[in-house]
Backbone bond lengths (Angstrom), bond angles and torsions (degrees), N, CA, C in turn:
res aa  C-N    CA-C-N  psi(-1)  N-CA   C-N-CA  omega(-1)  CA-C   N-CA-C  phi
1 X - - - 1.443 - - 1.526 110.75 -
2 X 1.374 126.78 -47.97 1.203 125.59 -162.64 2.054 91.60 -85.52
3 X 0.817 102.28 2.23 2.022 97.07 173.20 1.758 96.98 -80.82
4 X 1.561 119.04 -46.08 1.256 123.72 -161.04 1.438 109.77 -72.90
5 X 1.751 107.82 -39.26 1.741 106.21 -163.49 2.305 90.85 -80.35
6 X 1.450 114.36 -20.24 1.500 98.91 176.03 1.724 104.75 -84.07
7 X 0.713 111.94 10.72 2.018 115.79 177.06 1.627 95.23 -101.53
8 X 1.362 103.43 -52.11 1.792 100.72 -179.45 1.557 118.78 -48.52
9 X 1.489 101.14 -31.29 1.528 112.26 -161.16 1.608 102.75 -95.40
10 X 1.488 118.79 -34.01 1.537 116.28 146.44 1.199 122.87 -44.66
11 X 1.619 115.89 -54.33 1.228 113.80 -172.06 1.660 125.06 -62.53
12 X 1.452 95.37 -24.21 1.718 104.71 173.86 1.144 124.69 -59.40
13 X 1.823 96.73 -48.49 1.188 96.35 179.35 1.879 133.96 -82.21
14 X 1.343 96.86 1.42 1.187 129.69 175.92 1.904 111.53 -81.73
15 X 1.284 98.63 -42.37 1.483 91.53 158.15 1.845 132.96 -96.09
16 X 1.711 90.29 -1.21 1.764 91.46 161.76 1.353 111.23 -60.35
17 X 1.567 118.86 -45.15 1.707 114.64 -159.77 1.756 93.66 -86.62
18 X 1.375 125.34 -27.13 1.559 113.58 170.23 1.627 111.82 -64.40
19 X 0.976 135.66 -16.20 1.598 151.73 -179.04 1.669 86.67 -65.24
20 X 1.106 107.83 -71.00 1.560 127.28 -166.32 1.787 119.25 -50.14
21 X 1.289 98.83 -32.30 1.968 124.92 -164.05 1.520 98.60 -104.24
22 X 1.525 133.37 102.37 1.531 140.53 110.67 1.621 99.47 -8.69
23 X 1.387 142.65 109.15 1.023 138.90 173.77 1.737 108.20 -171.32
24 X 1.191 113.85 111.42 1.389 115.32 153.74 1.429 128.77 -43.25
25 X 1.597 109.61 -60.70 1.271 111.33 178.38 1.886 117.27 -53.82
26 X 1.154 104.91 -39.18 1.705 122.85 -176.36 1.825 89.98 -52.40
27 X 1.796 101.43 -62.86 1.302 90.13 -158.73 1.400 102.68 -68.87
28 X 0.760 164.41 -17.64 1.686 158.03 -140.14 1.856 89.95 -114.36
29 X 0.911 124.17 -36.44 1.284 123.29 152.66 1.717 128.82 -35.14
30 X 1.598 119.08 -65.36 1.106 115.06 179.72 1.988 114.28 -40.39
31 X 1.056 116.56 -40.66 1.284 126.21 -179.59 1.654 103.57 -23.12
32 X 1.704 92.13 -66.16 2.019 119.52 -164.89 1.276 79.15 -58.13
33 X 1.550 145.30 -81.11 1.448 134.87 -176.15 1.224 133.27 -32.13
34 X 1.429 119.35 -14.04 1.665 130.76 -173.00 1.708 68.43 -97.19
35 X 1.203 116.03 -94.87 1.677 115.28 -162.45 1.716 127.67 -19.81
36 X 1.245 111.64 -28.43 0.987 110.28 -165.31 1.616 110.03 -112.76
37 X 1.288 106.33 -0.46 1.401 123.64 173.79 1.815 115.78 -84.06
38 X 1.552 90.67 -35.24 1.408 98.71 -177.05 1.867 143.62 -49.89
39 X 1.415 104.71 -39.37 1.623 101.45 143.33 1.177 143.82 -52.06
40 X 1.350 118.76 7.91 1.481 127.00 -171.10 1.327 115.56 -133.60
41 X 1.352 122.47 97.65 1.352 133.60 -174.78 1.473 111.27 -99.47
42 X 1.658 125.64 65.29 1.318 136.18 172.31 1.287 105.82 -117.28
43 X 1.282 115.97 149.27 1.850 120.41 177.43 1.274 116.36 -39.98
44 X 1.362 111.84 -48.87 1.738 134.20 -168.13 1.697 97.61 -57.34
45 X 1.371 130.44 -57.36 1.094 137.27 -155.64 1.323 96.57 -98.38
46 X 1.586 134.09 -28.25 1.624 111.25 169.48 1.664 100.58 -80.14
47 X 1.103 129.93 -26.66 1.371 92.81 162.03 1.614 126.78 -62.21
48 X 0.978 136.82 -28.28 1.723 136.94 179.23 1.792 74.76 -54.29
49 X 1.290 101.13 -75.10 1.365 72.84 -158.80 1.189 156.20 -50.07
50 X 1.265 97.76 -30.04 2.028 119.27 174.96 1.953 103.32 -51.09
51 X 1.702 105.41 -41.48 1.419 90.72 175.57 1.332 119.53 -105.20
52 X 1.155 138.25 -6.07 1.355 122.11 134.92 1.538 117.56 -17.80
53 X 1.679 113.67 -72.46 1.291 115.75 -178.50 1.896 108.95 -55.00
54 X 1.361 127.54 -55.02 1.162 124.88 165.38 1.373 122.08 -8.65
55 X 1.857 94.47 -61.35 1.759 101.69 -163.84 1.698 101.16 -92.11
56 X 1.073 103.01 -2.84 1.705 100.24 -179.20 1.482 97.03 -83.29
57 X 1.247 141.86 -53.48 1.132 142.80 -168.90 1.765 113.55 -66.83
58 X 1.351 99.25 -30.47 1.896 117.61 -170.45 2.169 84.64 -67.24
59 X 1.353 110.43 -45.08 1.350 110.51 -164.06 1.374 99.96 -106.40
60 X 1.246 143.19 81.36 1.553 133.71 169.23 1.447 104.24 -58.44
61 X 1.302 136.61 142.41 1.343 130.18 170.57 1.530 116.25 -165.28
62 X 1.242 133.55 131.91 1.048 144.22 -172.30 1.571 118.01 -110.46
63 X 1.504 128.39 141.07 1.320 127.57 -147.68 1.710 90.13 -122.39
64 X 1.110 90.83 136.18 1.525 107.75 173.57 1.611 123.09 -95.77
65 X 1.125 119.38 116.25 1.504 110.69 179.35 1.212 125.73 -91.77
């Protein structure tokens, strides 16, 4: 448990400076963060997730290959 709530608290702060960044790559990113969040059903980590989804939706963006 305490591995997941210090990943949550990375992850926050990991989406303060994506908040901050115009970035394709950033956004196409949140995705890998929804995925990898998903085994963990603790408060700490459904919040990462709720704004992950937030900022994914604030930035719709599509990746070009």
């Amino acid at each position: 448990m305490r591995e997941a709530e210090r990943g949550a608290a990375a992850a926050q702060r990991a989406l303060d400076d994506a908040a901050r960044v115009d970035s394709t790559l950033v956004a196409s990113r949140l995705t890998t963060l929804l995925d990898a969040a998903r085994p963990y059903g603790i408060p700490v980590v459904d919040e990462v997730r709720t704004r992950v989804r937030e900022l994914a939706a604030a930035r719709p963006t599509t990746i070009a290959a």
